[in-house]
Backbone as XML, in Angstrom:
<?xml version="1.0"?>
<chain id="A" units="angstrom">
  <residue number="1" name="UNK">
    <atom name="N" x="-9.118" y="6.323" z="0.459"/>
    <atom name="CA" x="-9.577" y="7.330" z="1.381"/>
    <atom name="C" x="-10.220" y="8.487" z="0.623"/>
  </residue>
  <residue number="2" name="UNK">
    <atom name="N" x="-9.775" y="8.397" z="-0.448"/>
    <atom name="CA" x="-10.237" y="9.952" z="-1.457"/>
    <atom name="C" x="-11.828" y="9.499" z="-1.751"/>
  </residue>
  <residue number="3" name="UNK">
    <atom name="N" x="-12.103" y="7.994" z="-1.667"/>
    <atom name="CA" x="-13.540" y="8.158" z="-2.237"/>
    <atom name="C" x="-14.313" y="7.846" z="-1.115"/>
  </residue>
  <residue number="4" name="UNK">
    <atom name="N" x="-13.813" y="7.363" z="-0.030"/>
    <atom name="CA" x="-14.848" y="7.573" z="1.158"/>
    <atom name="C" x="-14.846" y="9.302" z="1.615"/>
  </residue>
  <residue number="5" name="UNK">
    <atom name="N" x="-14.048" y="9.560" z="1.804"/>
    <atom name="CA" x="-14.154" y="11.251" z="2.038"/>
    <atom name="C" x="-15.051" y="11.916" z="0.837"/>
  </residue>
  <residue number="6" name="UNK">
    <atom name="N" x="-14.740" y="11.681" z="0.140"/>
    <atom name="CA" x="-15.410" y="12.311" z="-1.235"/>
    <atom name="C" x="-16.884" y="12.404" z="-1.299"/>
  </residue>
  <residue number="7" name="UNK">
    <atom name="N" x="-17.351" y="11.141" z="-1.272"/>
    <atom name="CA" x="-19.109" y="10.254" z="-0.576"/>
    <atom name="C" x="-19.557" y="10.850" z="0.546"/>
  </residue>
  <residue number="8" name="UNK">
    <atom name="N" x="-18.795" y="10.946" z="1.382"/>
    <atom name="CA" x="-18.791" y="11.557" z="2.723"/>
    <atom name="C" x="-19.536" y="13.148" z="2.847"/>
  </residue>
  <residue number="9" name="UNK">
    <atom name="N" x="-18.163" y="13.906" z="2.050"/>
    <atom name="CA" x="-18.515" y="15.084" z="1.635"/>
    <atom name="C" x="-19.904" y="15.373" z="0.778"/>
  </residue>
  <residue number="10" name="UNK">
    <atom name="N" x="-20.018" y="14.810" z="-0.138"/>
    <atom name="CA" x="-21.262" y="14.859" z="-0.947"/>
    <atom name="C" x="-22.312" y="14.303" z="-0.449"/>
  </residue>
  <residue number="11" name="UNK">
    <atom name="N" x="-22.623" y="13.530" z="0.484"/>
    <atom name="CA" x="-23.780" y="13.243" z="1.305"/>
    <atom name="C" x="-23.682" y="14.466" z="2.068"/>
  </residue>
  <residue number="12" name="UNK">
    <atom name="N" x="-23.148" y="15.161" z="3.033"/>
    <atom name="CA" x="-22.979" y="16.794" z="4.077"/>
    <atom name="C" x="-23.236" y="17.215" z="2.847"/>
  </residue>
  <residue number="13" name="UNK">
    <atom name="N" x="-22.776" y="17.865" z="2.021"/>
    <atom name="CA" x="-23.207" y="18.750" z="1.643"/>
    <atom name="C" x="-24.901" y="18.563" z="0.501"/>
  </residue>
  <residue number="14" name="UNK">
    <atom name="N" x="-24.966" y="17.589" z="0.916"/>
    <atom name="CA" x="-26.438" y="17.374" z="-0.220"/>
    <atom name="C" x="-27.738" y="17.926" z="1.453"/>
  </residue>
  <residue number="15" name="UNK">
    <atom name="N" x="-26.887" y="17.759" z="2.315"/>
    <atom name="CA" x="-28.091" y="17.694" z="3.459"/>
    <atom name="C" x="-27.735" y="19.111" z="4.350"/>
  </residue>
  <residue number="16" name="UNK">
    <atom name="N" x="-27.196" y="19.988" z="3.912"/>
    <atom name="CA" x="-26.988" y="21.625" z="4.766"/>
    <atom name="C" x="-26.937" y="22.648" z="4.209"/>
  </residue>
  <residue number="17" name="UNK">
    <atom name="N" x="-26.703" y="23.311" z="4.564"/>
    <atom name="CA" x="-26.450" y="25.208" z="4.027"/>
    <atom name="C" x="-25.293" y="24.998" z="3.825"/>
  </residue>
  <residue number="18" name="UNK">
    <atom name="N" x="-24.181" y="26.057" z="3.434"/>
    <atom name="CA" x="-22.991" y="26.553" z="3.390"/>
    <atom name="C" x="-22.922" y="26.525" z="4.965"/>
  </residue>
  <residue number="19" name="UNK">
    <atom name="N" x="-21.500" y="25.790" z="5.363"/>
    <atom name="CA" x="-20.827" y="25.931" z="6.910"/>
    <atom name="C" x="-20.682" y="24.410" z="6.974"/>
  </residue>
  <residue number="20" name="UNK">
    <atom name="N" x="-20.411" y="23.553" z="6.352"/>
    <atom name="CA" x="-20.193" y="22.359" z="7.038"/>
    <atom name="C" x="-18.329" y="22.512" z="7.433"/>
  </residue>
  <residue number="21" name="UNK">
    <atom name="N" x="-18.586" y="21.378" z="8.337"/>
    <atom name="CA" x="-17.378" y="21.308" z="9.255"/>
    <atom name="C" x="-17.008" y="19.837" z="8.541"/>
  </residue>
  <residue number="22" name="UNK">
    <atom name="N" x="-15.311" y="19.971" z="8.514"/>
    <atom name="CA" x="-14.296" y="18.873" z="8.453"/>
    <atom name="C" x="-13.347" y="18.895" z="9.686"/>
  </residue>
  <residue number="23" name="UNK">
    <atom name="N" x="-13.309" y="17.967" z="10.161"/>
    <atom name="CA" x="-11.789" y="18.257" z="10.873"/>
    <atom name="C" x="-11.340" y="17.036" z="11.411"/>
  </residue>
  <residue number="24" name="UNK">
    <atom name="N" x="-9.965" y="17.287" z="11.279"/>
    <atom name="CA" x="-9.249" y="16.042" z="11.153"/>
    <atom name="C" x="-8.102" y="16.328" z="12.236"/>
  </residue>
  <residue number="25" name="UNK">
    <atom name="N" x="-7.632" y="15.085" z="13.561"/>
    <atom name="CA" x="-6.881" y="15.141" z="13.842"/>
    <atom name="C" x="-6.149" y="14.114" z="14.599"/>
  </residue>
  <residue number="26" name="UNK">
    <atom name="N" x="-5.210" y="14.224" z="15.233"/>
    <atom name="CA" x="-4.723" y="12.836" z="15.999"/>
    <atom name="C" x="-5.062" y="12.509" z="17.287"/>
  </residue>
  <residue number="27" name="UNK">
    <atom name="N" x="-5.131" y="11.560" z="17.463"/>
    <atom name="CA" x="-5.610" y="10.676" z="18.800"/>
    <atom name="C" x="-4.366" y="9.707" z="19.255"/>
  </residue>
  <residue number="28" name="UNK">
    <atom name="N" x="-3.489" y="9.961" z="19.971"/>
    <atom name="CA" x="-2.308" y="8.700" z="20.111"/>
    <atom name="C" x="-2.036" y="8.028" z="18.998"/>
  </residue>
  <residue number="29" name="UNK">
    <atom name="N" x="-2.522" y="6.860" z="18.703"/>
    <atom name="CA" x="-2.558" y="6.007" z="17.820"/>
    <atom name="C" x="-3.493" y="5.966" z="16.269"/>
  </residue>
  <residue number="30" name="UNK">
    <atom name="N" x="-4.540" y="6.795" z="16.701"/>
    <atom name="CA" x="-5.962" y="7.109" z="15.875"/>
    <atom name="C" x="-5.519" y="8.335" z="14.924"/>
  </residue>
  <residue number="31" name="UNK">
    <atom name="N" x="-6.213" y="8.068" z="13.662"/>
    <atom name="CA" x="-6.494" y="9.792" z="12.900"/>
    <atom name="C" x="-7.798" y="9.601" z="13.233"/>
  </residue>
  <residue number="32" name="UNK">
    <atom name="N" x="-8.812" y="10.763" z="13.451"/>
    <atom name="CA" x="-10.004" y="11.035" z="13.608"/>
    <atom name="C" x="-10.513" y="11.980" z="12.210"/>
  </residue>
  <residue number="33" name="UNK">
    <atom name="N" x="-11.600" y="11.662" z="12.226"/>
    <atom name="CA" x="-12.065" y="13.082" z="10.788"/>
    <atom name="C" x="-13.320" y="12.718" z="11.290"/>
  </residue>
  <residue number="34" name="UNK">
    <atom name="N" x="-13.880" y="14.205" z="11.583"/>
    <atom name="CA" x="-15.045" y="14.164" z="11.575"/>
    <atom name="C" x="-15.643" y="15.217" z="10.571"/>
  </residue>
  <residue number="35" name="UNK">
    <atom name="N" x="-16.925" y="14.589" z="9.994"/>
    <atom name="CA" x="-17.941" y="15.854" z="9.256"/>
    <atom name="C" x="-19.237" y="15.869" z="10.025"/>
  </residue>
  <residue number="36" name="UNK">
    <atom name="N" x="-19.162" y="17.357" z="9.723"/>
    <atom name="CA" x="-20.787" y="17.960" z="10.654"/>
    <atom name="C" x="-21.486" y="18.465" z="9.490"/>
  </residue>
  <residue number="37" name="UNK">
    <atom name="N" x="-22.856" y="18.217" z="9.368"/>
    <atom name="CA" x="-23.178" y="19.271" z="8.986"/>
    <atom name="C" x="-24.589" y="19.729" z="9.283"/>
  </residue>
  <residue number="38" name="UNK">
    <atom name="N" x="-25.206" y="20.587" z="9.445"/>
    <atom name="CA" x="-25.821" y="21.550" z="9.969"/>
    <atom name="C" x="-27.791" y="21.095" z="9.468"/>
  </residue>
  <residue number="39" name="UNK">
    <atom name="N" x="-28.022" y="19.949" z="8.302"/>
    <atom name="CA" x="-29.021" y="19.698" z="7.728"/>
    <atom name="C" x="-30.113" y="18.930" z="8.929"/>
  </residue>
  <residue number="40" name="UNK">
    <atom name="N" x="-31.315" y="18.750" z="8.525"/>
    <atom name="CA" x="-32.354" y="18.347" z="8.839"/>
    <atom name="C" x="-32.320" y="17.062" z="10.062"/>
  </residue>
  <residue number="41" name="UNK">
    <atom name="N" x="-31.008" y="16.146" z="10.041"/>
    <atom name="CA" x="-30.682" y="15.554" z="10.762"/>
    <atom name="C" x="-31.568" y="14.156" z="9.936"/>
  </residue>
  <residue number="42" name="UNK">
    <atom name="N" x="-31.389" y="12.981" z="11.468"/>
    <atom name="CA" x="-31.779" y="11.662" z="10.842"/>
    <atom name="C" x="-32.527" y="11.436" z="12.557"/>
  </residue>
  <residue number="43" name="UNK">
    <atom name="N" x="-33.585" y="10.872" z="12.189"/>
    <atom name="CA" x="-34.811" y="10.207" z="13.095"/>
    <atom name="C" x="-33.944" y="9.161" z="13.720"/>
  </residue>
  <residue number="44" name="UNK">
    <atom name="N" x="-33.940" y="9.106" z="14.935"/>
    <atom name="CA" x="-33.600" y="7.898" z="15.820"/>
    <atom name="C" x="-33.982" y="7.036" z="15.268"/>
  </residue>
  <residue number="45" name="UNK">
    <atom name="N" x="-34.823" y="6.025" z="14.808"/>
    <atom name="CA" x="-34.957" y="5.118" z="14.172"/>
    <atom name="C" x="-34.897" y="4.576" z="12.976"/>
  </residue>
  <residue number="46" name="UNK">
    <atom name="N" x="-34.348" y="6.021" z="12.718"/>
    <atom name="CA" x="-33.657" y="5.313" z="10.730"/>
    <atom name="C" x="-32.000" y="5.082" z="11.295"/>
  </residue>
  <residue number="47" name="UNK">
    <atom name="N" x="-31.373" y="5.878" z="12.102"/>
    <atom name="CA" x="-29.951" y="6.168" z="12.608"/>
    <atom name="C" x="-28.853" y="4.552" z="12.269"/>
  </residue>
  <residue number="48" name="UNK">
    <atom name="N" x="-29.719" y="3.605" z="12.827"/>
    <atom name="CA" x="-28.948" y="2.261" z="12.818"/>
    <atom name="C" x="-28.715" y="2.170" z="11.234"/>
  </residue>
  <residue number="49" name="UNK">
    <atom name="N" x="-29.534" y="2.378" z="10.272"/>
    <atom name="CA" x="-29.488" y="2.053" z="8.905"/>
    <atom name="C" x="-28.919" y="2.774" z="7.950"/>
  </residue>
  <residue number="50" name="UNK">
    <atom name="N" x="-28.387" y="3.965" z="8.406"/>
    <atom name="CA" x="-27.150" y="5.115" z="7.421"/>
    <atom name="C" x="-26.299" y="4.020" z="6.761"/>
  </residue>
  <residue number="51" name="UNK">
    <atom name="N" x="-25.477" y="3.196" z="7.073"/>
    <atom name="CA" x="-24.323" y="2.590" z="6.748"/>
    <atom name="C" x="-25.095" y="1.336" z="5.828"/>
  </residue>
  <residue number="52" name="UNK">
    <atom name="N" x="-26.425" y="1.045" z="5.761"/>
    <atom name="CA" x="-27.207" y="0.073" z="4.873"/>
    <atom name="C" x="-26.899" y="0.644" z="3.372"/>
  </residue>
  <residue number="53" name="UNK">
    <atom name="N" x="-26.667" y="-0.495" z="2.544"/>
    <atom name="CA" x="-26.577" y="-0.013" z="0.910"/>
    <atom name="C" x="-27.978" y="-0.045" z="0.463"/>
  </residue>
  <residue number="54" name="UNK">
    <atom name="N" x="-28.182" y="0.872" z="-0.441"/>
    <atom name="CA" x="-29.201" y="1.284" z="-1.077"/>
    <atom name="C" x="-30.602" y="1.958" z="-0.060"/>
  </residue>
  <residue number="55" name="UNK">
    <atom name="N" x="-30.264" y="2.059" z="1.423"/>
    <atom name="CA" x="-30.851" y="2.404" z="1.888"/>
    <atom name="C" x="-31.200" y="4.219" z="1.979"/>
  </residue>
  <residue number="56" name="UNK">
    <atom name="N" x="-32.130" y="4.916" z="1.620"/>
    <atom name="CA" x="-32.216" y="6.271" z="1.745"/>
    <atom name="C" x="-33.204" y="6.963" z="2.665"/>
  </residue>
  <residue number="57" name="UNK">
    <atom name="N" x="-33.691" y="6.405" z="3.649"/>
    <atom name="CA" x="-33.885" y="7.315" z="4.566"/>
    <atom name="C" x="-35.420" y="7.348" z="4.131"/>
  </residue>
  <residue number="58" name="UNK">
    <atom name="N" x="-36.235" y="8.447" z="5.556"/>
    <atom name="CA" x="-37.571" y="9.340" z="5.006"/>
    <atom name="C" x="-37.901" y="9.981" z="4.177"/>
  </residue>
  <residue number="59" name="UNK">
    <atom name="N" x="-39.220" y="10.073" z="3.483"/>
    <atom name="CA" x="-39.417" y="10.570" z="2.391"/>
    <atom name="C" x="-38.953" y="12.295" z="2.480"/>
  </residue>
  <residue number="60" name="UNK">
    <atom name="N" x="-38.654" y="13.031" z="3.403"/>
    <atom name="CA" x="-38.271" y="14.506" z="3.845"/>
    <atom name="C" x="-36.617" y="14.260" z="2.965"/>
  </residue>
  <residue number="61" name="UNK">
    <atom name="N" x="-36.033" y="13.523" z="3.712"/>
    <atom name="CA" x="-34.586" y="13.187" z="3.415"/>
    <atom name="C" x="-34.757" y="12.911" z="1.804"/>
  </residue>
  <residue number="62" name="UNK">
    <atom name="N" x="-35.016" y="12.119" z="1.042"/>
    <atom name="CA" x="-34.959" y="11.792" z="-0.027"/>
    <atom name="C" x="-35.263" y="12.356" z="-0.935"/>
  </residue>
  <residue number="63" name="UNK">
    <atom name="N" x="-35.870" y="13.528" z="-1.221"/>
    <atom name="CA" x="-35.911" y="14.662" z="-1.765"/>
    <atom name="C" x="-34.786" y="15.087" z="-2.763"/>
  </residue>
  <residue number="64" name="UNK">
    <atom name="N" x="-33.830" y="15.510" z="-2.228"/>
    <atom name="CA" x="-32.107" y="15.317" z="-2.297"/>
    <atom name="C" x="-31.691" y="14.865" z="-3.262"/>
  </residue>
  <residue number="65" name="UNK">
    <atom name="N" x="-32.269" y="13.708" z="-3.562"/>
    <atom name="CA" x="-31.617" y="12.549" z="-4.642"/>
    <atom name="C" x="-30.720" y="11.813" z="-3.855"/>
  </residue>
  <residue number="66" name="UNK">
    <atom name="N" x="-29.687" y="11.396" z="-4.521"/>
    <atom name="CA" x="-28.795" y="9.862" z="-4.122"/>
    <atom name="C" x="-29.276" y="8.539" z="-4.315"/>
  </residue>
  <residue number="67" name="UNK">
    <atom name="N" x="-28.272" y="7.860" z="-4.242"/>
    <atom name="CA" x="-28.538" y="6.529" z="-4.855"/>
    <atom name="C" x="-28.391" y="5.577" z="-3.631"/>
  </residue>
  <residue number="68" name="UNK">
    <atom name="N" x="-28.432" y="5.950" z="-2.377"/>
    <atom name="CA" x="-28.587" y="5.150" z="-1.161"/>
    <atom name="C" x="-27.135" y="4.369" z="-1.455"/>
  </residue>
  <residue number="69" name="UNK">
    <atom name="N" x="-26.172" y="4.517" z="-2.020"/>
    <atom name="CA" x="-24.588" y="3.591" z="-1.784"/>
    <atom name="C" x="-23.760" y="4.333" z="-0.847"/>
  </residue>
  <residue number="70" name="UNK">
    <atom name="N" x="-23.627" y="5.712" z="-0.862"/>
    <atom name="CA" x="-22.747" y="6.703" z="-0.814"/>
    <atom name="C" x="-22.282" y="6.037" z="1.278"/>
  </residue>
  <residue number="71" name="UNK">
    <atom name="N" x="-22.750" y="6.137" z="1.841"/>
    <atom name="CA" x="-22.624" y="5.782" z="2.967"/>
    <atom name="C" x="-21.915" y="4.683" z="3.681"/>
  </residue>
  <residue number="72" name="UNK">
    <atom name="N" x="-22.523" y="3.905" z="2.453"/>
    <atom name="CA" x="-22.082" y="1.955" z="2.662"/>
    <atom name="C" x="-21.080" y="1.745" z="1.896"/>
  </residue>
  <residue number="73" name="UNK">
    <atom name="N" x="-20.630" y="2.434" z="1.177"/>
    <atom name="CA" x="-19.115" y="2.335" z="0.148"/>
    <atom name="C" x="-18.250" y="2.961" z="1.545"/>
  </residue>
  <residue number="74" name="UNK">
    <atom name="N" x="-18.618" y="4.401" z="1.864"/>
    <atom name="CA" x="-17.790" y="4.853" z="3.129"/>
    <atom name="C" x="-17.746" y="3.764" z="3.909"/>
  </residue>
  <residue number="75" name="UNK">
    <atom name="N" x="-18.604" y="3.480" z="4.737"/>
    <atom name="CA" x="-17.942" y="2.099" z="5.508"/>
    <atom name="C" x="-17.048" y="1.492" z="5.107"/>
  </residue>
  <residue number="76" name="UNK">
    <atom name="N" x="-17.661" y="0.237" z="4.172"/>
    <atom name="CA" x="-16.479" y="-0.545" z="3.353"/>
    <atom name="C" x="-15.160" y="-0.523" z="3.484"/>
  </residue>
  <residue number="77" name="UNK">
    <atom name="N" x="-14.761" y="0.963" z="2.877"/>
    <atom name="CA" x="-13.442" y="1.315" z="2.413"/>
    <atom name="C" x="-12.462" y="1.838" z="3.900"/>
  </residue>
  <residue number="78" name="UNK">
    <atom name="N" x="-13.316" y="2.107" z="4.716"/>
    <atom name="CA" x="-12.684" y="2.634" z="6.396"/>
    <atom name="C" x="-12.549" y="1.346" z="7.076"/>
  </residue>
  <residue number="79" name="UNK">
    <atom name="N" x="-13.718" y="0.545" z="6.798"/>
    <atom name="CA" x="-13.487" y="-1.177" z="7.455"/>
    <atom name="C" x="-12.259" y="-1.577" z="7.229"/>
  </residue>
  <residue number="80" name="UNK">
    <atom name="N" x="-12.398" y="-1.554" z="5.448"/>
    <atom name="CA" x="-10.965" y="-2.235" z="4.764"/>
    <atom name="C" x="-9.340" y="-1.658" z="5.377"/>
  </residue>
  <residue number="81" name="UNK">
    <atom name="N" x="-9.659" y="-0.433" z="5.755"/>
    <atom name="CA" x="-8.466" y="0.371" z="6.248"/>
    <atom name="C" x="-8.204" y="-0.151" z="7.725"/>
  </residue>
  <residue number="82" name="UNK">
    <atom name="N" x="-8.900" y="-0.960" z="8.247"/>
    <atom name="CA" x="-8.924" y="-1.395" z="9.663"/>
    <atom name="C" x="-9.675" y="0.087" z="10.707"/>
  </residue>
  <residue number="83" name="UNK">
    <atom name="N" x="-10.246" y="1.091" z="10.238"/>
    <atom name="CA" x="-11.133" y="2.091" z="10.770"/>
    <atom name="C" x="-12.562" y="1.603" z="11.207"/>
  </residue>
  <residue number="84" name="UNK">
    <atom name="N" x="-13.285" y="2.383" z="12.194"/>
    <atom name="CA" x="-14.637" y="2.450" z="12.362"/>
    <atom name="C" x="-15.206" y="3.951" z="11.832"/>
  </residue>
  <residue number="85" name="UNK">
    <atom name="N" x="-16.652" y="3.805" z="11.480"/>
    <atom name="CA" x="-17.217" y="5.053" z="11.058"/>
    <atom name="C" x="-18.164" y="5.471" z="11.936"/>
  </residue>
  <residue number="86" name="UNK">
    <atom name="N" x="-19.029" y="5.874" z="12.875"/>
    <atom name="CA" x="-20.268" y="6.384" z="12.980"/>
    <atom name="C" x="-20.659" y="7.664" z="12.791"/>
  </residue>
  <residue number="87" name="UNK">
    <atom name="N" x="-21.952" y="7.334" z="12.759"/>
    <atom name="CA" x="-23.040" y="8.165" z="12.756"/>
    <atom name="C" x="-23.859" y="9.009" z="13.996"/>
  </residue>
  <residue number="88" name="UNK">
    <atom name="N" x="-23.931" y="10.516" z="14.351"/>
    <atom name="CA" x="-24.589" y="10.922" z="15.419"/>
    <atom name="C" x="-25.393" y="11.882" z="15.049"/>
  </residue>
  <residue number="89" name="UNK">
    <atom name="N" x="-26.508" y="11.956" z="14.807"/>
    <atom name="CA" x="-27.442" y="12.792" z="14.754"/>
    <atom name="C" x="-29.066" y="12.834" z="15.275"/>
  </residue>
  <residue number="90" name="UNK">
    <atom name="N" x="-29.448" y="14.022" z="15.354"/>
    <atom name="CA" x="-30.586" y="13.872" z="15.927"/>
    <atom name="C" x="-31.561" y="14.658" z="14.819"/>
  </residue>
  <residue number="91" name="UNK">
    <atom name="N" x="-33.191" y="14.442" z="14.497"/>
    <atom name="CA" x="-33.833" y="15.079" z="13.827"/>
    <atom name="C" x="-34.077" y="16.583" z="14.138"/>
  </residue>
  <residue number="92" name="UNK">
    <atom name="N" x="-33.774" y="17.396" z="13.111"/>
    <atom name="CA" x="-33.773" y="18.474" z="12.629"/>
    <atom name="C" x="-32.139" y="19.479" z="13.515"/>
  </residue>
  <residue number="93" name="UNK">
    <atom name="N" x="-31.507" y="18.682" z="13.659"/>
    <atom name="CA" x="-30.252" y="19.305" z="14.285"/>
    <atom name="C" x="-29.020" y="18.815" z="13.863"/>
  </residue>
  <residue number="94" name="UNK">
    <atom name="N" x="-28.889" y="18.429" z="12.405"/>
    <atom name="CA" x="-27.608" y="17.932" z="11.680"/>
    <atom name="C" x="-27.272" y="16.493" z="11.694"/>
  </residue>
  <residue number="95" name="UNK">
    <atom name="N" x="-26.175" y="16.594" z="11.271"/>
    <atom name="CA" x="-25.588" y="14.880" z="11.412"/>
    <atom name="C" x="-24.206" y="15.117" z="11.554"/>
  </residue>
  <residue number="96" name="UNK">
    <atom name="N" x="-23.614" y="14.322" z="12.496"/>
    <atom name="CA" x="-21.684" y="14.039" z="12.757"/>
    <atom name="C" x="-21.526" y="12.944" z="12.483"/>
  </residue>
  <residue number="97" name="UNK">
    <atom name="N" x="-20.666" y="12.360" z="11.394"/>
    <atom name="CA" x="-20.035" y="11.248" z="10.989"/>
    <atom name="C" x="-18.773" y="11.478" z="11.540"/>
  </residue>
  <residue number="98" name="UNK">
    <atom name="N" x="-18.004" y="10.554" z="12.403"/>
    <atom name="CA" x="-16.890" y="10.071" z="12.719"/>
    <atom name="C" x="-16.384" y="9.208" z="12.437"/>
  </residue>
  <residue number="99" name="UNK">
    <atom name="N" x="-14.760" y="9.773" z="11.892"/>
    <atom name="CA" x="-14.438" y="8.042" z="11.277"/>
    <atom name="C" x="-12.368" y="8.199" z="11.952"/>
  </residue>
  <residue number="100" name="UNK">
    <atom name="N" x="-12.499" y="7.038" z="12.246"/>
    <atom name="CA" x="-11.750" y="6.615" z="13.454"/>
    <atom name="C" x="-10.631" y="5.644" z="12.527"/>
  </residue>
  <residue number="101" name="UNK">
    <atom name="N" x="-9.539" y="5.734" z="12.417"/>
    <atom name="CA" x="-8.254" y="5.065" z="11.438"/>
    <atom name="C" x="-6.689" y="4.980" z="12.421"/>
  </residue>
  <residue number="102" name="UNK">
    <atom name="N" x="-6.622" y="3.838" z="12.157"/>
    <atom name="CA" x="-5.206" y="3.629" z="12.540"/>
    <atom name="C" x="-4.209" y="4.638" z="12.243"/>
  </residue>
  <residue number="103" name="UNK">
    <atom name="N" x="-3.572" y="4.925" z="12.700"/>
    <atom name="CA" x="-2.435" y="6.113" z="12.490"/>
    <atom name="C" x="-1.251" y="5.617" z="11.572"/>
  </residue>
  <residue number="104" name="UNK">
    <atom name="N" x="-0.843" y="4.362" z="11.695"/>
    <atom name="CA" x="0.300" y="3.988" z="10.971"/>
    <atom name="C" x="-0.668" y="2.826" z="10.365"/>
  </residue>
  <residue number="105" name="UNK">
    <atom name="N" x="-2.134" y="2.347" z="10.323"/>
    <atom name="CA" x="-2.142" y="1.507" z="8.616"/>
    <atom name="C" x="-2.120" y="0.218" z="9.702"/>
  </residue>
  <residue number="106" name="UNK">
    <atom name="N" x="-1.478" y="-0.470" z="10.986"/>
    <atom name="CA" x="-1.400" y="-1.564" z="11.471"/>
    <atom name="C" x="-2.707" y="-2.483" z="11.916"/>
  </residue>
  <residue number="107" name="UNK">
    <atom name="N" x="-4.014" y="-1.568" z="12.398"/>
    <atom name="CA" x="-4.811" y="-2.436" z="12.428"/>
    <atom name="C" x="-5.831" y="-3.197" z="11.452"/>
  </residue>
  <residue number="108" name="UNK">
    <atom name="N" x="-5.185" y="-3.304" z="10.337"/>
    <atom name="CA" x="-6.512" y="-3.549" z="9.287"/>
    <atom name="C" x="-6.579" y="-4.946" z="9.576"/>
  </residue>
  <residue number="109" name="UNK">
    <atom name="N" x="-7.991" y="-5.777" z="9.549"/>
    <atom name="CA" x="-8.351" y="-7.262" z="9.428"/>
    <atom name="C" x="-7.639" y="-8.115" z="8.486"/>
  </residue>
  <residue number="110" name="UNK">
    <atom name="N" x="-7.268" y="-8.017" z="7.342"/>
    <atom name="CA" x="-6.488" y="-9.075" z="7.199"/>
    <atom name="C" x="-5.460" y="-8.608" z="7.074"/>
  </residue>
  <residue number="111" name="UNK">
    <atom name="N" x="-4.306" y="-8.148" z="7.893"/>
    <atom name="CA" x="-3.264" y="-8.397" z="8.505"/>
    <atom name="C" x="-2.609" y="-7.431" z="7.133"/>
  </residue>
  <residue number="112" name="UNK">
    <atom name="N" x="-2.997" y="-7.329" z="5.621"/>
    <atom name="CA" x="-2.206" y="-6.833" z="4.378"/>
    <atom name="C" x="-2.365" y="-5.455" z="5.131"/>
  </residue>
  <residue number="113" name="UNK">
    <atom name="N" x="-1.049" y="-4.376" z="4.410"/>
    <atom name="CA" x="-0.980" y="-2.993" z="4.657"/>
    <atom name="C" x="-1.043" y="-2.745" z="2.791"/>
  </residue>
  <residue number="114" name="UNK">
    <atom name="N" x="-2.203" y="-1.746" z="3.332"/>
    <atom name="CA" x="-2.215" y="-1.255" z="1.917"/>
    <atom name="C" x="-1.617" y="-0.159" z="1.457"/>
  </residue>
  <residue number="115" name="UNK">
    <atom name="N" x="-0.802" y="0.286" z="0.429"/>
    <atom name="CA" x="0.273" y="0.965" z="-0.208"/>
    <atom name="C" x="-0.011" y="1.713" z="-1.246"/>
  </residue>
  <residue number="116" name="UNK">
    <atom name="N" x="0.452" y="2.968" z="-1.155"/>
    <atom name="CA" x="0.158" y="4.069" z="-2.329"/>
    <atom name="C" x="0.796" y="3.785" z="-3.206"/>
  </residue>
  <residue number="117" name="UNK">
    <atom name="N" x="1.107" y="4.263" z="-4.587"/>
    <atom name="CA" x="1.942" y="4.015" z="-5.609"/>
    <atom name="C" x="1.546" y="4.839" z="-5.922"/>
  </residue>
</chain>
């Protein structure tokens, strides 16, 4: 979770001012975390392809730098957790990533619970 949040964070903050939003909380069964942040946003028609590896966006967006993984590792690692992630943004009015996790660890796909040490 430390390196999808981490990716997470460093994509928001590569794309806003100072003020991005975290917030994290419970849903019944769900943890929720969402990040906002306040940047240039993403074109309806790039939107489906955030979560693509190596994919980086319009030449406006890419400016920035990144290595087009940062997004698609986040997936991955929220999949693996049995979580969903999306993406909501509109051009020139930010981006909200939501990412949606089992509360107790029970729904992951293959059935293993994964364990801190």
């Amino acid at each position: 979770m430390h390196q999808a949040l981490g990716n997470l964070l460093s994509n928001a903050a590569r794309y806003c001012r100072p003020g991005d939003t975290v917030t994290a909380s419970a849903e019944g069964d769900t943890v929720l975390v969402e990040v906002t942040d306040d940047g240039p946003g993403i074109p309806a028609d790039e939107l489906p392809h955030v979560f693509d590896r190596l994919w980086r966006g319009s030449a406006a967006r890419n400016r920035s730098g990144g290595s087009g993984i940062g997004l698609a590792v986040v997936k991955e690692l929220i999949t693996a957790h049995g979580g969903t992630v999306t993406a909501l943004s509109e051009s020139a009015a930010g981006t909200r990533i939501v990412i949606r996790l089992p509360r107790d660890g029970a729904a992951r796909p293959s059935g293993d619970r994964l364990t801190h040490h």
